[in-house]
Structure formats: structure tokens, C-alpha cells
C-alpha atoms as a printed R data frame, in Angstrom:
    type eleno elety resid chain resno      x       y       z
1   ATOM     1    CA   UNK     A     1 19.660  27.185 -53.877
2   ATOM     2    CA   UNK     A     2 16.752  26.189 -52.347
3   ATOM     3    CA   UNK     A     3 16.722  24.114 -48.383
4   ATOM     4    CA   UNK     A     4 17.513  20.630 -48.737
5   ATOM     5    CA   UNK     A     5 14.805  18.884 -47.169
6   ATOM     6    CA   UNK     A     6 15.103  16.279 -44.417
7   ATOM     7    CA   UNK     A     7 14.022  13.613 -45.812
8   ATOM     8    CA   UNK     A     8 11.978  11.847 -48.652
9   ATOM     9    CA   UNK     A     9  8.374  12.578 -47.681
10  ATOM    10    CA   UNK     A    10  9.382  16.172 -47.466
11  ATOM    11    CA   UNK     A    11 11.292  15.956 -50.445
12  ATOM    12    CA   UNK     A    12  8.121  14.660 -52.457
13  ATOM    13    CA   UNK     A    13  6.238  17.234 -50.803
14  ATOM    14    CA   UNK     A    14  8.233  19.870 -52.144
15  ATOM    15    CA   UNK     A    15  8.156  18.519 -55.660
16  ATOM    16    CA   UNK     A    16  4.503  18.111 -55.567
17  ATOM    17    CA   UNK     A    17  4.434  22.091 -54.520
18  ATOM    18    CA   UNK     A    18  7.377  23.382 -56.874
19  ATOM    19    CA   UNK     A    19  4.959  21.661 -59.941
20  ATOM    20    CA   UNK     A    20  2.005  22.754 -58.432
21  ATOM    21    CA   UNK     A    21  2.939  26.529 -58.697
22  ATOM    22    CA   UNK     A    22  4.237  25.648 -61.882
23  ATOM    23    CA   UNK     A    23  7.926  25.152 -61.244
24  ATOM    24    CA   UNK     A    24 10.443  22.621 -61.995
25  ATOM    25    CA   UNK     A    25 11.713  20.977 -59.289
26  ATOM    26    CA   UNK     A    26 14.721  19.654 -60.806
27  ATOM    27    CA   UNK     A    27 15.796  23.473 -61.757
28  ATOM    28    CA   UNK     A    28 15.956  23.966 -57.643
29  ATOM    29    CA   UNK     A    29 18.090  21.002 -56.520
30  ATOM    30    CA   UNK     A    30 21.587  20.778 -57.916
31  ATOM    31    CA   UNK     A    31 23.087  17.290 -58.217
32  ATOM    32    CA   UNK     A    32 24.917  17.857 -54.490
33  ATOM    33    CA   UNK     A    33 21.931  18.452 -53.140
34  ATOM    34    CA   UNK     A    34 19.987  15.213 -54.883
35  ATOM    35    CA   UNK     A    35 23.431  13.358 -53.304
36  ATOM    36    CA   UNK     A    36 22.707  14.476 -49.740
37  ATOM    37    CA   UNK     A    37 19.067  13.702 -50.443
38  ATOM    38    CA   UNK     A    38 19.491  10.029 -51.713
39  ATOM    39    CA   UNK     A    39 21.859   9.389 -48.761
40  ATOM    40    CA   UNK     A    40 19.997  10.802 -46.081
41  ATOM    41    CA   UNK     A    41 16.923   7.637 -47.838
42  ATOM    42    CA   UNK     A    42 19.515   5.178 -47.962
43  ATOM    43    CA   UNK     A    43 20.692   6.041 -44.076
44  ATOM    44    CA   UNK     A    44 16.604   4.738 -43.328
45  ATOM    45    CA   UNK     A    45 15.455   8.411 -42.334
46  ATOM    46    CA   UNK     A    46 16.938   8.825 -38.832
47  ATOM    47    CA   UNK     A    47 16.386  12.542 -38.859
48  ATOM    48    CA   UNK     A    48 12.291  11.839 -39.135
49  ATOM    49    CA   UNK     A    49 12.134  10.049 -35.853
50  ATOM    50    CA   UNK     A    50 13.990  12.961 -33.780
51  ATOM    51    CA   UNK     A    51 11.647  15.647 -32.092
52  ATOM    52    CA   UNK     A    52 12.729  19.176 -32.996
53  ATOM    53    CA   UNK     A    53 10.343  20.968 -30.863
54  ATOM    54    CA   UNK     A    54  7.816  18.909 -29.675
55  ATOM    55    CA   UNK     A    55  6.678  15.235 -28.939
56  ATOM    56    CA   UNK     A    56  4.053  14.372 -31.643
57  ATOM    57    CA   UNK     A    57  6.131  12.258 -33.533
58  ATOM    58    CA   UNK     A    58  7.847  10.137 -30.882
59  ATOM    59    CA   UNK     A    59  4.623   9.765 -28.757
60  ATOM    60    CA   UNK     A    60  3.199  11.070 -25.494
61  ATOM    61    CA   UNK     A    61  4.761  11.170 -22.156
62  ATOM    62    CA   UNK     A    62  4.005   8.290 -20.282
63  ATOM    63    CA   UNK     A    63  1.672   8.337 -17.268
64  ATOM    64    CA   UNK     A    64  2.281   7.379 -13.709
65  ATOM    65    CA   UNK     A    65  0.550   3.895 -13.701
66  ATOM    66    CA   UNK     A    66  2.616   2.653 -16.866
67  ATOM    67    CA   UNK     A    67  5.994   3.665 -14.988
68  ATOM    68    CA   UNK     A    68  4.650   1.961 -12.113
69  ATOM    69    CA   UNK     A    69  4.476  -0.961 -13.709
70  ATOM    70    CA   UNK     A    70  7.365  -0.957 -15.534
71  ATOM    71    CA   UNK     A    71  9.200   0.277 -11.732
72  ATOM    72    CA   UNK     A    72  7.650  -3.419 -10.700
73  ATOM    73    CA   UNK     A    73  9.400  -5.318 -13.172
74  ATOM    74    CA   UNK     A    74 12.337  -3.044 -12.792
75  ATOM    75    CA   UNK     A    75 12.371  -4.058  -9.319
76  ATOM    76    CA   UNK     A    76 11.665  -8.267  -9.705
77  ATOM    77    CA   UNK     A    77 14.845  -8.404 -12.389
78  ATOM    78    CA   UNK     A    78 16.978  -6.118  -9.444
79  ATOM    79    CA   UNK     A    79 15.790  -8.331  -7.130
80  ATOM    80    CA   UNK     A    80 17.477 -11.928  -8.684
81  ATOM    81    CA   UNK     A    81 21.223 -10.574  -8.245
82  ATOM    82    CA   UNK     A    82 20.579  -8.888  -5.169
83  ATOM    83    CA   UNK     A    83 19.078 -11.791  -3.793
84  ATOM    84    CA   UNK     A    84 21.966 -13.664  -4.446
85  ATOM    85    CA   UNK     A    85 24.247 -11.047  -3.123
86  ATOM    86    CA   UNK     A    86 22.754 -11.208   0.383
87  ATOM    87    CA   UNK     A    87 22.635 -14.860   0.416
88  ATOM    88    CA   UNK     A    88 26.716 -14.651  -0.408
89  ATOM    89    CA   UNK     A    89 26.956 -11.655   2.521
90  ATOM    90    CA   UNK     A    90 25.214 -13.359   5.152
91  ATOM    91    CA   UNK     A    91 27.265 -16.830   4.837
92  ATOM    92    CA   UNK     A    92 30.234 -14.897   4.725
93  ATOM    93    CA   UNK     A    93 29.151 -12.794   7.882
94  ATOM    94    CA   UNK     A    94 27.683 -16.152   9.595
95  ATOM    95    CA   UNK     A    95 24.313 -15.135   9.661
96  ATOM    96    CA   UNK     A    96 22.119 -17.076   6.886
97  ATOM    97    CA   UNK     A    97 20.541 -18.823  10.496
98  ATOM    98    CA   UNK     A    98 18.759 -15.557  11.791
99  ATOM    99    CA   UNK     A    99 17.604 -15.636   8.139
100 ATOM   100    CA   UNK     A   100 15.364 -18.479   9.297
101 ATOM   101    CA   UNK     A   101 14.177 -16.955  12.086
102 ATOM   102    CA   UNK     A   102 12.804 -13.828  10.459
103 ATOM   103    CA   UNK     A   103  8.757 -13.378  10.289
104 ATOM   104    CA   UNK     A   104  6.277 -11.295   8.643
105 ATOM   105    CA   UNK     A   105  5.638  -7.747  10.501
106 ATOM   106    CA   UNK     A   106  9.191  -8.035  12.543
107 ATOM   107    CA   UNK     A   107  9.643  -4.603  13.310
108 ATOM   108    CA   UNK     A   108 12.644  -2.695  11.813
109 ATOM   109    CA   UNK     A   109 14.437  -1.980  15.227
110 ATOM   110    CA   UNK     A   110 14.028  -6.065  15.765
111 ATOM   111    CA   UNK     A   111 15.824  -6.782  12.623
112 ATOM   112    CA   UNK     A   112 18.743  -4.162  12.987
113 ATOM   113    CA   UNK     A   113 19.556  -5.803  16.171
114 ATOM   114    CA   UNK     A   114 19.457  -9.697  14.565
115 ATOM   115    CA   UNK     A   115 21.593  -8.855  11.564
116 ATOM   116    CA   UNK     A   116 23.585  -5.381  12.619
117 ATOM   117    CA   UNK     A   117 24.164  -2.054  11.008
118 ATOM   118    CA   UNK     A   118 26.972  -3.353   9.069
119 ATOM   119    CA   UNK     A   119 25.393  -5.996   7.152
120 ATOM   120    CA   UNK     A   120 22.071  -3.512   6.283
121 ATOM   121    CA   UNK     A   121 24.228  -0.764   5.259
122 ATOM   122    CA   UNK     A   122 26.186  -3.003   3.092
123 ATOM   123    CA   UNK     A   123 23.321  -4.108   1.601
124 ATOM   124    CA   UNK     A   124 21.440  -0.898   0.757
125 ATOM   125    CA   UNK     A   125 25.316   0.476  -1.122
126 ATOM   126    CA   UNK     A   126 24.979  -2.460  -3.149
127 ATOM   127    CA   UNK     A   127 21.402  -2.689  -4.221
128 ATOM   128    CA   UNK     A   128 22.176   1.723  -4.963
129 ATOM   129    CA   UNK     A   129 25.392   0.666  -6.809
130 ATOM   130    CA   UNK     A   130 23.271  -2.028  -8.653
131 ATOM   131    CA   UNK     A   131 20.594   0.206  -9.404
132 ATOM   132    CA   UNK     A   132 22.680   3.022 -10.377
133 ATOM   133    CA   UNK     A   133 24.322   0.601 -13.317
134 ATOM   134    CA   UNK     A   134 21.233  -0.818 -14.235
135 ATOM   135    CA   UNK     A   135 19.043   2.485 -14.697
136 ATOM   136    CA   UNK     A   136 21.866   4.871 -16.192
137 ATOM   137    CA   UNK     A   137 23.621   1.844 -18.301
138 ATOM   138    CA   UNK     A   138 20.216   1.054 -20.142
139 ATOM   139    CA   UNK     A   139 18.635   4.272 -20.324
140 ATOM   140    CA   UNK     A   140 21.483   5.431 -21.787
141 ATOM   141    CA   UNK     A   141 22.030   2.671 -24.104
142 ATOM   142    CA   UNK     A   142 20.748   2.176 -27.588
143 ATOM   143    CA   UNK     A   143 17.434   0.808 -25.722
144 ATOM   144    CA   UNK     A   144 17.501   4.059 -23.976
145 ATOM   145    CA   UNK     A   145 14.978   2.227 -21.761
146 ATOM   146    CA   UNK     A   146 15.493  -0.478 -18.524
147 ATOM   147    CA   UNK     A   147 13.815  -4.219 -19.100
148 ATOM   148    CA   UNK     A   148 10.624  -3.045 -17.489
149 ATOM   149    CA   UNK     A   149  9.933   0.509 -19.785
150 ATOM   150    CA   UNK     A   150 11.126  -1.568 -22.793
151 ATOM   151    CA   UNK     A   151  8.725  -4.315 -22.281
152 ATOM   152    CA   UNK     A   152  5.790  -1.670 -21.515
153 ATOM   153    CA   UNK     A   153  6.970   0.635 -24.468
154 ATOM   154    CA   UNK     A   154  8.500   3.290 -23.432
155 ATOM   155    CA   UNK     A   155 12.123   5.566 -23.089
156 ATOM   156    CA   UNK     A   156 13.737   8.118 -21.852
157 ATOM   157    CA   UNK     A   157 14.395  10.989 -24.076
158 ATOM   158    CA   UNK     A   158 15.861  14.608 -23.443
159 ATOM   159    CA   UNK     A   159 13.170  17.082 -23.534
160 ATOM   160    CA   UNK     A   160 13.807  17.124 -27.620
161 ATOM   161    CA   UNK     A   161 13.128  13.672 -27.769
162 ATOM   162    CA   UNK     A   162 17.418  12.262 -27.918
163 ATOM   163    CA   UNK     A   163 18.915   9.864 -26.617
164 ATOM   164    CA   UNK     A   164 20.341  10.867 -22.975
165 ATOM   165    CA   UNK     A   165 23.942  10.452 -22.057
166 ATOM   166    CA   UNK     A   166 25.223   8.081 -19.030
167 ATOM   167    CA   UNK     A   167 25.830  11.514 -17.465
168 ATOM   168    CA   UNK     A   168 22.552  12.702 -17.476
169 ATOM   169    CA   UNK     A   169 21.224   9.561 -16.625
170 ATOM   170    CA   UNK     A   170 23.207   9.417 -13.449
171 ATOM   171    CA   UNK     A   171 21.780  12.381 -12.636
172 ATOM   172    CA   UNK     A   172 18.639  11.691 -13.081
173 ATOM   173    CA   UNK     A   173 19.162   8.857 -10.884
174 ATOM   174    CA   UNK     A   174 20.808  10.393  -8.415
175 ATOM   175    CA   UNK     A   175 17.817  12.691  -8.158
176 ATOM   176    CA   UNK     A   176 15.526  10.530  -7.606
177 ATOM   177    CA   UNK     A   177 16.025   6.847  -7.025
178 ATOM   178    CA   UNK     A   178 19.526   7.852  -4.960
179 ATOM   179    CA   UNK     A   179 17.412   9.963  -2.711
180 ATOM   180    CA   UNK     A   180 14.196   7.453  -2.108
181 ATOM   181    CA   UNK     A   181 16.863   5.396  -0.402
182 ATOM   182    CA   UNK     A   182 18.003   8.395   2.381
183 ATOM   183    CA   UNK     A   183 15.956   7.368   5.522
184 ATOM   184    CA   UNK     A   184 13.862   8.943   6.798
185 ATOM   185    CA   UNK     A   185 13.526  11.527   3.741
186 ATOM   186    CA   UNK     A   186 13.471   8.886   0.961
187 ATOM   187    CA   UNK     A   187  9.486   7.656   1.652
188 ATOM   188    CA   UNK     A   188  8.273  11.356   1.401
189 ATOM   189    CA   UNK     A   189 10.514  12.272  -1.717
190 ATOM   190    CA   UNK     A   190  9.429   9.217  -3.418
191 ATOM   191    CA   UNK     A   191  5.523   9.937  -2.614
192 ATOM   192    CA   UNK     A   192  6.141  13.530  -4.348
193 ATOM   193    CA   UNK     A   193  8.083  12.169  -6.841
194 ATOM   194    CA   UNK     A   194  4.837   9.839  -7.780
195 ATOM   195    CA   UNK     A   195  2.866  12.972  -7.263
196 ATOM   196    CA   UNK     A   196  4.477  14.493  -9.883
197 ATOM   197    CA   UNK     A   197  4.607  12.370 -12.079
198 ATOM   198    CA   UNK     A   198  0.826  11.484 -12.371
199 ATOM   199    CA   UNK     A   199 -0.356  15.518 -12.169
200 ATOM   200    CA   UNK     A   200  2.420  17.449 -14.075
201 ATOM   201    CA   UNK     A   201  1.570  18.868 -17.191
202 ATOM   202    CA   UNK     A   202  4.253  16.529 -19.066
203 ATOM   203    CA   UNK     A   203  4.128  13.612 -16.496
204 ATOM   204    CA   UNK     A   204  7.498  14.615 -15.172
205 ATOM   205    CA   UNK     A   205  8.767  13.420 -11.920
206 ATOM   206    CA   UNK     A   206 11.027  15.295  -9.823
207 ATOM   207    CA   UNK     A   207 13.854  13.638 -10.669
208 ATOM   208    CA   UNK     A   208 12.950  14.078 -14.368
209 ATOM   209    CA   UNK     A   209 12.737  17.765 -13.921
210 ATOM   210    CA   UNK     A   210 15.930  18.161 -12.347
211 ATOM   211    CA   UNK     A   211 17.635  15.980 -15.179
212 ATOM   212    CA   UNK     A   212 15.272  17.599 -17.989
213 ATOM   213    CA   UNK     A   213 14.395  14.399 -19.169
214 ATOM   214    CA   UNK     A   214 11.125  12.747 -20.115
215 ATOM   215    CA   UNK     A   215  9.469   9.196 -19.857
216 ATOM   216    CA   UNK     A   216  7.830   8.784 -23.318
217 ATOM   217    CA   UNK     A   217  5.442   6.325 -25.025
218 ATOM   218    CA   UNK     A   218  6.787   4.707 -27.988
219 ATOM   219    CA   UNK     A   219  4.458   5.799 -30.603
220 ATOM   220    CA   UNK     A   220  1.851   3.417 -31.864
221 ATOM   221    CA   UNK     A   221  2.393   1.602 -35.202
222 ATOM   222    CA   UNK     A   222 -1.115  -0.398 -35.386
223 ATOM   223    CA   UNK     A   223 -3.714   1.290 -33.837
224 ATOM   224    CA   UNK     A   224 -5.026  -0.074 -30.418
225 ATOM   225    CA   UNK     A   225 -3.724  -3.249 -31.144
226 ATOM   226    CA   UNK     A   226  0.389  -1.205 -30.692
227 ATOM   227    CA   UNK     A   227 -0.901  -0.768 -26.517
228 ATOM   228    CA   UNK     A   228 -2.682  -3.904 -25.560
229 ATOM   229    CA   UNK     A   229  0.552  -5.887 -24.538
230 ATOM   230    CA   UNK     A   230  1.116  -3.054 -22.087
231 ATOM   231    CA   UNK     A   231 -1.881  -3.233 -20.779
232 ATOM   232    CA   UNK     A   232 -2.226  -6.805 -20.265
233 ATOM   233    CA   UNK     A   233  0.716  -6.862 -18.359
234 ATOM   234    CA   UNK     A   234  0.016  -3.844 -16.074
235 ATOM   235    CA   UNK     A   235 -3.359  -5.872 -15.431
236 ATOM   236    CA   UNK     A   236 -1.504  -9.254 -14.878
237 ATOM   237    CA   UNK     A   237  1.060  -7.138 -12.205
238 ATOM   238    CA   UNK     A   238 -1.616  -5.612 -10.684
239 ATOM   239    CA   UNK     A   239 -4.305  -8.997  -9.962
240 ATOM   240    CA   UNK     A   240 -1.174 -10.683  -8.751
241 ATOM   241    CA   UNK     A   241 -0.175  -7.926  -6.451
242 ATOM   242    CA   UNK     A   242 -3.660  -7.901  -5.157
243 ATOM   243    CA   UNK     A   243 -3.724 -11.700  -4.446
244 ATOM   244    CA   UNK     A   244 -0.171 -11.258  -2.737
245 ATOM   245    CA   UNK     A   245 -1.794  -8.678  -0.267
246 ATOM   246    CA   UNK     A   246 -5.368 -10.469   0.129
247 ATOM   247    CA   UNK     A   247 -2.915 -14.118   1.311
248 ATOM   248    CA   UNK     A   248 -0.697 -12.234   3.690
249 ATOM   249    CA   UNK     A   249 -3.177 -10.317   5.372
């Protein structure tokens, strides 16, 4: 009996070869065979978008400035519940007034004195505990992407192109989010994390490597046209950002 093809372009490809070299290709199937073949069409093809051995037909990996932006609007949605969080912390710990006291450039020793260890420690374990559900829960969800990769295009996929379990996705942030948050490690991880992830061969990060996972571009449907939205936001993230440092400074 001959291999029962994966699907029904392959299957049509076969027939077109079996009657090419002068074959029947209803002699090579039986009728089990024709069964599995019909219901693996009817199931919509799910084996054609899984990568056996390599990427080409789930897309590239995804460059540094793409997870960059998509990091940015990872961070603005994080930033709405957290926000509310600390406003909740400090009434409770009677200090929303020093909030109004605060100004731009305050040194870090100033402010660990006006609020206290307590309150910045419990602060950082939440936004980590927040971030921890947020990254792990969606990228290993049927999105398999956060807010900000999905808007941008892109997921994370094992290094055969799956879906990753919450397991591995904790891991993966654990390795690298988890561990840009350890003073005073965290800002030099996090500036070789970025390193690697704009220079390695399969724009892995550290964190990626350790969890064997890639960042992926969602491959392209209609042409050009499939990227622009991307790119129009990355440019709309990026002018604002630039007018946000040219009115503080």
C-alpha cells in the first residue's frame, strides 16, 4: 500500500504522478486510505500549516525591531492594571501624597526613601506575577501570541513551528523577562538579550534559546499589502516615542 499523503494538494500531486508514469491511482489507495484522506480535507488541512523541519511554511523569524514594538504595546496594556494596582497599594499604605510630590529625574535612592522598600518590592512581585500570567497564558494559548505580537503578526512556536505549552512558556519567561527584573544584573541581561535577538542566525534571544522557542512572522497571505499594518504601527510607536523624548528633555 502506498503512503497516505498529508493532505489534498499532495494527494493531487500524487495522482497527477501515478498517471503520469502511467499508473492508476485508484489501484494504490484502498478505500481506508481514501477515508483517512477525505477526513484529513474535511478537518481544513491542519497538518499543512505545521513545520516538520523547517520554517518556510509558517514564515520567518521575526527581527528585533518588530518584537520591540510589539514589547511596547506589551508594556502600555501591562501598564493599565498595574497602574491601578499601585494606586490601590499606596492608599492602603497612606502614601498616594508623596505621589504628588514626585518629579522628573528624582534619583532612585530619593524615591526609596519617600515610598520605602516595602512598597517597591511589592510592586515589582506584582508587575513579575502579572507579567508572568500575561506572557505564558497567551503565548501558550490558541493565540500563541501576547496583544502586542498578535497585533504586529507574529507567535511563538517551538523550534518545529507548535504551539508551546504553559510550561515552556514559563520558562521562557523566567529566562528572560524574570531575570531583566534582578537589579543590578537585569539591565545588562536584557541589553544581551536584545543583542541576540537582532544578530543571531534565527533572531533568537537568550531567553528563546534556553526555552528552544522561536518568535515567528505569520506568513504573508497578500503580498506586501499582508506587512504594512505592522509597519505603520511600528512607525506610529516610534514618532510618538520620539516626540515623548524631544518634550521632556
Amino acid at each position: 500500500m502506498a503512503e497516505i499523503p498529508s493532505g489534498p494538494r499532495e494527494y493531487w500531486c500524487r495522482t497527477l504522478l501515478l498517471n503520469h508514469r502511467g499508473r492508476s491511482s485508484a489501484d494504490d489507495f484502498s478505500c481506508k486510505s481514501r477515508s483517512v484522506i477525505l477526513a484529513r480535507m474535511l478537518r481544513g488541512e491542519q497538518e499543512d500549516t505545521r513545520v516538520t523541519g523547517n520554517l518556510s511554511n509558517t514564515g520567518r523569524p521575526a527581527g528585533f525591531w518588530l518584537r520591540f514594538t510589539a514589547a511596547l504595546i506589551d508594556l502600555a496594556v501591562l501598564a493599565v492594571p498595574f497602574a491601578v494596582f499601585v494606586s490601590f497599594l499606596s492608599v492602603g499604605m497612606r502614601l498616594s501624597t508623596d505621589f504628588l510630590n514626585l518629579r522628573p529625574g528624582m534619583p532612585p535612592s530619593a524615591v526609596l526613601m519617600r515610598f520605602g522598600p516595602r512598597f517597591l518590592y511589592i510592586s515589582l512581585g506584582f508587575f513579575i506575577v502579572l507579567s508572568w500570567a500575561y506572557f505564558a497564558g497567551l503565548e501558550s494559548s490558541s493565540w500563541r501570541a501576547t496583544l502586542g505580537k498578535r497585533v504586529l503578526g507574529l507567535y511563538v512556536a517551538d523550534t518545529h513551528g507548535r504551539r508551546i505549552a504553559f510550561a515552556r512558556a514559563t520558562g521562557r519567561f523566567l529566562g528572560g523577562r524574570f531575570l531583566a527584573h534582578v537589579p543590578p544584573f537585569g539591565l545588562y541581561y536584557f541589553l544581551i538579550d536584545c543583542i541576540c535577538a537582532g544578530f543571531t542566525p534565527r533572531k533568537q534571544a537568550l531567553h528563546d534559546i534556553f526555552a528552544s522557542c522561536l518568535v515567528i512572522r505569520a506568513p504573508s497571505t497578500g503580498g506586501l499589502t499582508a506587512i504594512k499594518p505592522a509597519h505603520c504601527i511600528s512607525m506610529f510607536l516610534y514618532r510618538n516615542l520620539i516626540n515623548l523624548l524631544l518634550r521632556t528633555s
